[in-house]
Steps between C-alpha positions, in 0.01 A plus 500: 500500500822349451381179746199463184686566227751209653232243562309594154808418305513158712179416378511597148819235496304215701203571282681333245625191659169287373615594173853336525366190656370432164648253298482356080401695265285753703849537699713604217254738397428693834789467693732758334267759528488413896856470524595867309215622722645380818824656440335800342392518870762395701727777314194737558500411938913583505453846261191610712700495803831609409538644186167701447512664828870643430417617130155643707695681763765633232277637248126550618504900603164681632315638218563903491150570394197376643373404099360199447668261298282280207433200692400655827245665287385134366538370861265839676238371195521196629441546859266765438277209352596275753390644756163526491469126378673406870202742677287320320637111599555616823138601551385238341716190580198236502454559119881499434523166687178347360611551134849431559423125652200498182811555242696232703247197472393590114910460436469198701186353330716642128795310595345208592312463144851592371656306253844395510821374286876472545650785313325658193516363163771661323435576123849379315422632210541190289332171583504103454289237482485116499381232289373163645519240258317139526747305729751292306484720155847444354752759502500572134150561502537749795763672290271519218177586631746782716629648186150545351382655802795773504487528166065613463575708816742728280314427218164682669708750694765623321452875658449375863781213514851516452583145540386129644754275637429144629654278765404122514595300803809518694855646456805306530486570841178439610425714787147595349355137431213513233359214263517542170189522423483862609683797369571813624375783264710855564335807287724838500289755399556822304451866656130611583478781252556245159192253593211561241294210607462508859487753721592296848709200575206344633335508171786359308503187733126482485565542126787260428286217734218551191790408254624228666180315539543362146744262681315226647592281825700772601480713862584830528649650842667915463679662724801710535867398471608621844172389712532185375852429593469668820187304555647169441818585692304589808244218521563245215188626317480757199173613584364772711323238751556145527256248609694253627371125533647249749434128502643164412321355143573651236169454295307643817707858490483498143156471500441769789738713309263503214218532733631811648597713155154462414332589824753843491475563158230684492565748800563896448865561498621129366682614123625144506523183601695225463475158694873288525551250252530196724379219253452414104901397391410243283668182564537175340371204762560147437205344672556150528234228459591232758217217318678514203889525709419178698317344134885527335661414873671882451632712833415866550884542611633340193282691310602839663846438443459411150345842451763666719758363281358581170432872549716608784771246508668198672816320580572284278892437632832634558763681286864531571710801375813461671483494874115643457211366511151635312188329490331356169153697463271354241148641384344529173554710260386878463267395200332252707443694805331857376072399491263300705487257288865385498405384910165366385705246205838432781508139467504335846672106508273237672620199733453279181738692251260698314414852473198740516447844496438691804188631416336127538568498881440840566298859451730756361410862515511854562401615822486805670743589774635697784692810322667647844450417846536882707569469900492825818674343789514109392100513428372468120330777371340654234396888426254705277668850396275789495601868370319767613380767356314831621441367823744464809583150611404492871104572391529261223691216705230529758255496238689175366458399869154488502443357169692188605357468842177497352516276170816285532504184713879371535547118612603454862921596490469733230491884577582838356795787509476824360858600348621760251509891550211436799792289700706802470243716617439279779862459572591876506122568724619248731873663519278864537306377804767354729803802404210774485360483838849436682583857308171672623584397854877665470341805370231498820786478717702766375219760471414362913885603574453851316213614678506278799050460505373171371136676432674778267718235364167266399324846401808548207491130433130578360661662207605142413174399413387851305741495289429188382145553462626821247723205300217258488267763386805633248482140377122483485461796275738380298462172421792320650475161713730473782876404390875480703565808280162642735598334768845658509359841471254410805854426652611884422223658570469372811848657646405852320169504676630460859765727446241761444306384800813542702622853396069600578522342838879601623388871414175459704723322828734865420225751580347290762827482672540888503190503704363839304192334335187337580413225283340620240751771395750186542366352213440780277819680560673100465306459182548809279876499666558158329318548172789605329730175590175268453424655126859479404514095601212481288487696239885396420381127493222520287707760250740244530291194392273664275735429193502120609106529526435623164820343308404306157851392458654133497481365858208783581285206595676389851589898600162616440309269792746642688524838481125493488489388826726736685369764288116430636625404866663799504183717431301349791802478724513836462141598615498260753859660718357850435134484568467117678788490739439867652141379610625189665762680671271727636260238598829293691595862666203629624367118610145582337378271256213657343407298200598142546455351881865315483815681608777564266681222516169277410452705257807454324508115526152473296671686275840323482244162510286598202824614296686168573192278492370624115902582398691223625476127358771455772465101614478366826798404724534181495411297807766228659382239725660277723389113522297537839322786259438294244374202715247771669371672153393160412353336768278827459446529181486180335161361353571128641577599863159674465320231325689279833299729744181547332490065483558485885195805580289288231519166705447656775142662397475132412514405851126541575384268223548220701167609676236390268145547626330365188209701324196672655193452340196734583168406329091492566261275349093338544417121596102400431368202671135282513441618184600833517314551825753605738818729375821521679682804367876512566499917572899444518772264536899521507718189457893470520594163272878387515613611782888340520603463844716187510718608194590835699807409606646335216423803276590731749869265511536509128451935510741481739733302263469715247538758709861400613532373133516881389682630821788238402453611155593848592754424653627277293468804196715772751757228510492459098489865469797553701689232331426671143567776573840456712638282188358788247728753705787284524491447158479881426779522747734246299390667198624891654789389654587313196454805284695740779797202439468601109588875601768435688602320222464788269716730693782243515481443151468889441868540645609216334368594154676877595804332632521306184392762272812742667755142459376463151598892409810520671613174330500289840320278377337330146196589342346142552553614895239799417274299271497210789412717704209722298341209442442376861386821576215504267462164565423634888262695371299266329484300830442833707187549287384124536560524918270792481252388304524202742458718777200686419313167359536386870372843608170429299497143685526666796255726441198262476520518861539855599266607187676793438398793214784719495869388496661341800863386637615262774714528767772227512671649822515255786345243294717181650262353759675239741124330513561151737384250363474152754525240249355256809166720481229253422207537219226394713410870595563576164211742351503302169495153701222660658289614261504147318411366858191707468390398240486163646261615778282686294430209297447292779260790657333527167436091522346499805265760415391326196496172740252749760248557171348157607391622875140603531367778453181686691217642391226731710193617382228750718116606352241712640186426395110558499218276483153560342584887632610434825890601559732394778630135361864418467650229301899418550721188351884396544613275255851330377662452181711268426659434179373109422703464170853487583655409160557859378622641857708162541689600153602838629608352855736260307610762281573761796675189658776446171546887510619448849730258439605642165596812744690265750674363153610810366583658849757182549684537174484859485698486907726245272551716222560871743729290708720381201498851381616625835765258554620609168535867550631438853787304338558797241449768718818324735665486171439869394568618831862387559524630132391855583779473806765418286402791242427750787854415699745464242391455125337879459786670727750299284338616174454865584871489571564333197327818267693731697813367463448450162392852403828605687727238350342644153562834567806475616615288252537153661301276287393505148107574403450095432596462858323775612161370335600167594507620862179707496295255289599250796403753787166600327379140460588378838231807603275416223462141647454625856235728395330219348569305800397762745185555311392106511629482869248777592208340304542134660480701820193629396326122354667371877339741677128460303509082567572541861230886560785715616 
């Protein structure tokens, strides 16, 4: 018992190790109820085994009467009905099983059809909304149109609404950028029980949207205070989802943008949307009209500056104050420079002395403009908000999904990102699915080590998967989608349910171990024996979370998926350890399987299977491959190498063309003669015309051209591939080691910024020490995030070659290849040489066999025949053809004669050309190659010396932090450039070895 107890309490502390791997918001929120928990049980393990024994042996006595207390009463109920449900599962375990794996797949089909979100909406109480004015509206008529807004919301809802305050643009500090053009709208409402009009806040926000459609050109986006900062805090977007938009032109994603509110609009669940306002500042443009500029002999940059001058500014000179010097700014006027018009009438001076306006030379207007220009990761990009309402956001993204797919055709470099409260949810999943199985595989182990049987220990892991059926059906019934709050109490209910299975199994191994028992009493006696511990797990955790399950209170919203959960897992949990588990441990026991034909074990991985496979949205691992990998994936997968092979089998069915036999001709016919008195009738007659024997050869020369044509051509594509491919992976390579350099970086920079941090508050050292060195450190950042981006664009260059679906990694160990390369190799073997070569033969083969179209050719012809009725006559004929008009044959001979020589042409200057370009990587591979020697024998060795002596010289003191960055900026870039030079080094291997077919 106490070897159980001691493992149980291990698992309900491991349980929650998925839960403290989370991280943001979902973290904060989860993680103190794991931690309290965790010590909870921790303090629990050490009380159980020292403290509650003593207090047990001190003051438990033997009861003086044999009277039954309360709760034995309850618990003799309870076995007494019991019992006979165990006869009855025991008898009949095939119906038991059947329904049990019925109730698994229907959760599994539920969850899959499941909705899902991040964490439930939270009702604030109050809520917000925005306004979206037309881009460029001044700020005074924002304020005003604002005030009259706030001011009919009271106005109309004096019972409901306390008070309306505004917020237009940005603070002082502006760490929440925002045109001013929109306005934040904040309503504080007044207690429930004084609203008259209303009866919900959903109706007063669909009410105040009626009333605020008097307002025209104006958009309309509510929320709530909180989700909205939390929201834009977490993924840059206010909105529930975010439909993020990558690509370079502006118009284009402003246009798609548009595209894409109206194609979502319409869906269940959207309650908003909002597309970013990318375009429509208006701008005044000074178009200039070069006729009339080269008419008045006038220069654009003359011109420009005149404007520059007048509106913004210019030098004019020099003033002296002293010993300081200011320069003399000169522009017009503030009355000249407030309209239009005052740049439209800005007289310009001509080369002759006189003046015109500037609205002769040139088209001055108002244009529209870019208002902002958004970037993720150096890329420009736009987004469409969406708020969602009565729907969960997985369902609805997917929906979005499909919508898109379907009706939206983006230009080539243009794609899509889903953002917003979905990121989060996919964030937190993907956290879930690499912590949560590493936890289920420390629980395994543990129950393995208590009871020392991997079948039993798979037969209690099956309580895994039942309880979560009872939580998916808990969810089901009551309308929730899948959320982290659900998720985390998956993550409880888990541990609780193979504790149970534990204490049910451990008391079965007890009485089998006394040896009193045959199987079947095993189990009973084991079952009603543990009912009592089993009903008292449950029964105090659903007691427990039943106030979370039915709270209405503020913050009821993320408890209640959650206690909903381990309340429903529980229930099933339950009926599987005391009815389930008995029959498979009698099945394991007594070796007969009577029901299913698998063994136990079997058994209990189709179950384990079916729970993970409709439960778990766990992602692959993620493959690595080596180069030699790489190189074979492609050479077998890729669509030219294919297209290579099925050229060569094509010629070679060509092969037998050269045979050409001509046409047979069967046919049958009368001949009269002397007036129709005798009749020679032709009963049948078979001719072959054309028959090409003479050409034979050259035809059968030219297939076999072509045939070594697309055999060089192969091999010629392997080589290509290979190339490609090697300098795709060295790229990738440059690009992760590159990236790997950047983290090493960080951590240096880490205990710098600390060491500079502790300097700065001890007074060691000044503040512009700290801010130095803050600012390098994000600056590090910044680059950390460009390397990887980097890194994973050459992954998806890579990746045309290995065409790969799920996620994938390379493997950069051993990666230096001493490849020889003989720089006294010749090119006249080389496969590209080679395949230009061909080409010269097969147009030569392909001119003598137009040159063989002038041979003969032969013709044979055989009748049988009958005369006046009398049979037995034969009739034969050979003939020749020969072709006695040679002009049109003579024009393809002469044309099949330049293609030769055409060939030899090209083949000469293309050896000219691949020799030239051989000679010239030879002469920069020698270069690179002493290069790489130096770097490999002294510059990298002196440079990782250099960072560690600086970091010590730092720490210790030794040199200031401008020395210190000095130092490590200097180290760093000396491996920066031998990365870069590594990388090319590797890829000039790779064109060397393609010219000469190694």
């Amino acid at each position: 018992m106490m070897n159980s107890a001691f493992f149980g309490q291990l698992i309900i502390l491991i349980v929650f190790i998925p839960v403290l791997a989370l991280e943001g918001v979902e973290g904060k929120m989860f993680i103190p109820m794991a931690l309290t928990f965790g010590f909870a049980v921790v303090g629990v393990m050490l009380l159980s085994l020292t403290y509650i024994p003593m207090l047990a042996a001190t003051f438990l006595k033997p009861p003086k009467t044999a009277k039954k207390s309360f709760g034995d009463k309850i618990i003799n109920k309870l076995e007494n009905f019991y019992n006979p449900i165990i006869d009855w599962a025991l008898r009949k375990s095939s119906i038991v099983i059947s329904v049990s794996l019925i109730l698994l797949l229907v959760g599994g089909f539920l969850f899959s059809r499941m909705g899902a979100e991040f964490i439930p909406k939270l009702d604030e109480g109050d809520f917000a909304f925005q306004t979206f004015f037309k881009p460029g509206t001044s700020l005074s008529e924002v304020t005003q149109t604002t005030n009259k807004i706030h001011k009919l919301i009271m106005d109309k809802f004096p019972d409901e609404i306390e008070s309306v305050q505004g917020r237009i643009g940005v603070a002082d500090i502006p760490m929440d950028p925002m045109p001013l053009d929109i306005a934040d709208n904040f309503v504080i409402l007044k207690p429930h029980k004084n609203w008259t009009k209303v009866k919900s806040k959903a109706e007063l926000i669909e009410k105040i949207e009626e009333e605020l459609s008097v307002f025209t050109g104006i958009n309309y986006e509510f929320t709530q205070p909180i989700e909205m900062r939390f929201n834009e805090l977490l993924t840059g977007v206010r909105e529930d989802i975010a439909i993020k938009l990558y690509g370079d032109d502006l118009n284009i994603i402003s246009e798609k943008a548009q595209e894409i509110a109206s194609l979502v609009s319409g869906i269940r669940g959207v309650a908003g949307v909002k597309a970013e306002a990318t375009k429509g500042l208006p701008q005044i443009t000074v178009k200039y009209n070069r006729n009339m500029m080269a008419r008045y002999g006038l220069n654009i940059s003359d011109v420009n500056n005149i404007i520059e001058t007048a509106f913004s500014g210019g030098v004019a000179g020099k003033i002296y104050e002293g010993e300081r010097m200011f320069d003399l700014v000169v522009r017009l006027d503030k009355a000249h420079r407030t309209s239009i018009d005052d740049i439209r009438n800005l007289f310009v001076n001509l080369p002759n002395g006189q003046q015109i306006p500037l609205q002769e030379v040139a088209n001055i207007d108002y244009q529209p403009g870019p208002m902002q220009i958004s970037r993720d990761n150096t890329n420009r990009r736009t987004y469409v908000g969406i708020n969602v309402e009565d729907r969960d956001i997985k369902s609805l993204v997917n929906e979005i999904q499909d919508v898109l797919d379907a009706k939206l055709k983006l230009p080539t470099g243009y794609y899509i990102r889903y953002g917003g409260a979905f990121e989060n949810l996919e964030r937190a999943s993907k956290k879930l699915t690499l912590v949560v199985p590493l936890a289920l595989a420390l629980i395994f182990m543990l129950v393995f080590f208590a009871i020392k049987s991997f079948k039993q220990t798979l037969m209690i892991y099956i309580a895994i998967p039942f309880a979560a059926v009872g939580g998916i059906f808990s969810l089901y019934l009551r309308d929730m989608p899948f959320s982290i709050s659900a998720g985390v109490g998956f993550i409880v209910l888990f541990g609780v349910a193979v504790l149970n299975g534990l204490v049910l199994i451990s008391g079965f191994n007890e009485l089998k171990a006394e040896g009193k028992f045959n199987i079947i009493d095993i189990v009973k006696k084991g079952s009603i024996r543990r009912i009592r511990p089993i009903l008292l797990t449950a029964s105090t955790d659903i007691l427990g979370f039943l106030p979370m399950a039915i709270s209405t209170s503020a913050g009821a919203e993320v408890q209640r998926p959650l206690a909903t959960v381990v309340i429903g897992g529980m229930i099933t949990s339950t009926i599987l350890t005391l009815i389930v588990l008995p029959i498979l441990y009698k099945w394991i026991e007594t070796k007969k399987m009577k029901t299913p034909k698998l063994n136990l074990s079997a058994a209990s991985v189709v179950l384990l299977i079916a729970f993970f496979g409709f439960s778990s949205n766990a992602n692959a691992q993620t493959t690595t491959y080596n180069l030699q990998q790489v190189l074979d994936t492609a050479k077998a997968n890729y669509p030219a190498i294919k297209a290579a092979q099925f050229n060569v089998e094509k010629q070679k069915a060509l092969k037998s063309t050269a045979w050409d036999f001509g046409s047979t001709n069967i046919f049958t016919g009368r001949e009269e003669q002397g007036n129709g008195q005798v009749g020679i009738q032709n009963v049948i007659g078979i001719g072959q015309s054309d028959i090409d024997i003479f050409s034979i050869a050259a035809k059968g020369n030219l297939a076999k051209a072509r045939t070594e044509q697309a055999v060089q051509q192969q091999i010629l594509t392997e080589l290509k591939l290979k190339k490609d491919v090697k300098t795709a992976w060295y790229k990738a390579v440059y690009a992760k080691k590159n990236m790997q350099l950047y983290l090493l970086l960080d951590s240096l920079y880490t205990d710098f910024l600390q060491a500079t941090e502790l300097r700065y508050k001890t007074g060691a050292s000044s503040k512009i020490e700290f801010l130095t060195a803050s600012s390098k450190f994000n600056e590090l950042k910044i680059n950390m995030q460009q390397a990887e981006s980097k890194y994973y664009s050459a992954l998806q260059n890579l990746n045309q070659y290995l065409l790969s679906k799920t996620a994938f990694d390379i493997d950069i160990k051993n990666t230096k290849q001493n490849i020889f390369i003989n720089t006294a190799d010749s090119l006249d073997n080389s496969p590209l040489l080679s395949y230009y070569a061909m080409q010269t033969q097969l147009a030569k083969a392909q001119w003598k066999s137009e040159k063989s179209n002038l041979l003969p050719k032969f013709n044979f012809e055989y009748k049988n025949q009958s005369i006046d009725g009398v049979s037995g006559f034969n009739a034969w004929q050979v003939g020749v053809s020969v072709p006695l008009v040679f002009f049109s044959q003579n024009g393809k001979n002469k044309a099949g004669r330049m293609d030769y020589h055409i060939a030899n042409a090209e083949f000469e200057q293309n050896k000219l050309q691949i020799n030239s370009n051989y000679l010239q990587l030879i002469n920069r591979y020698n270069i690179l190659k002493k290069t790489m020697e130096y770097y490999n024998d002294i510059a990298i060795p002196l440079a990782d010396e250099q960072i560690n002596a600086s970091n010590i010289a730092f720490k210790a003191g030794g040199i200031d932090y401008i020395q210190f960055i000095q130092s490590l900026e200097s180290a760093i870039e000396i491996k920066q450039v031998y990365l870069k030079q590594e990388a090319e080094y590797y890829i000039l291997q790779a064109e060397l070895n393609y010219l000469i077919g190694k």
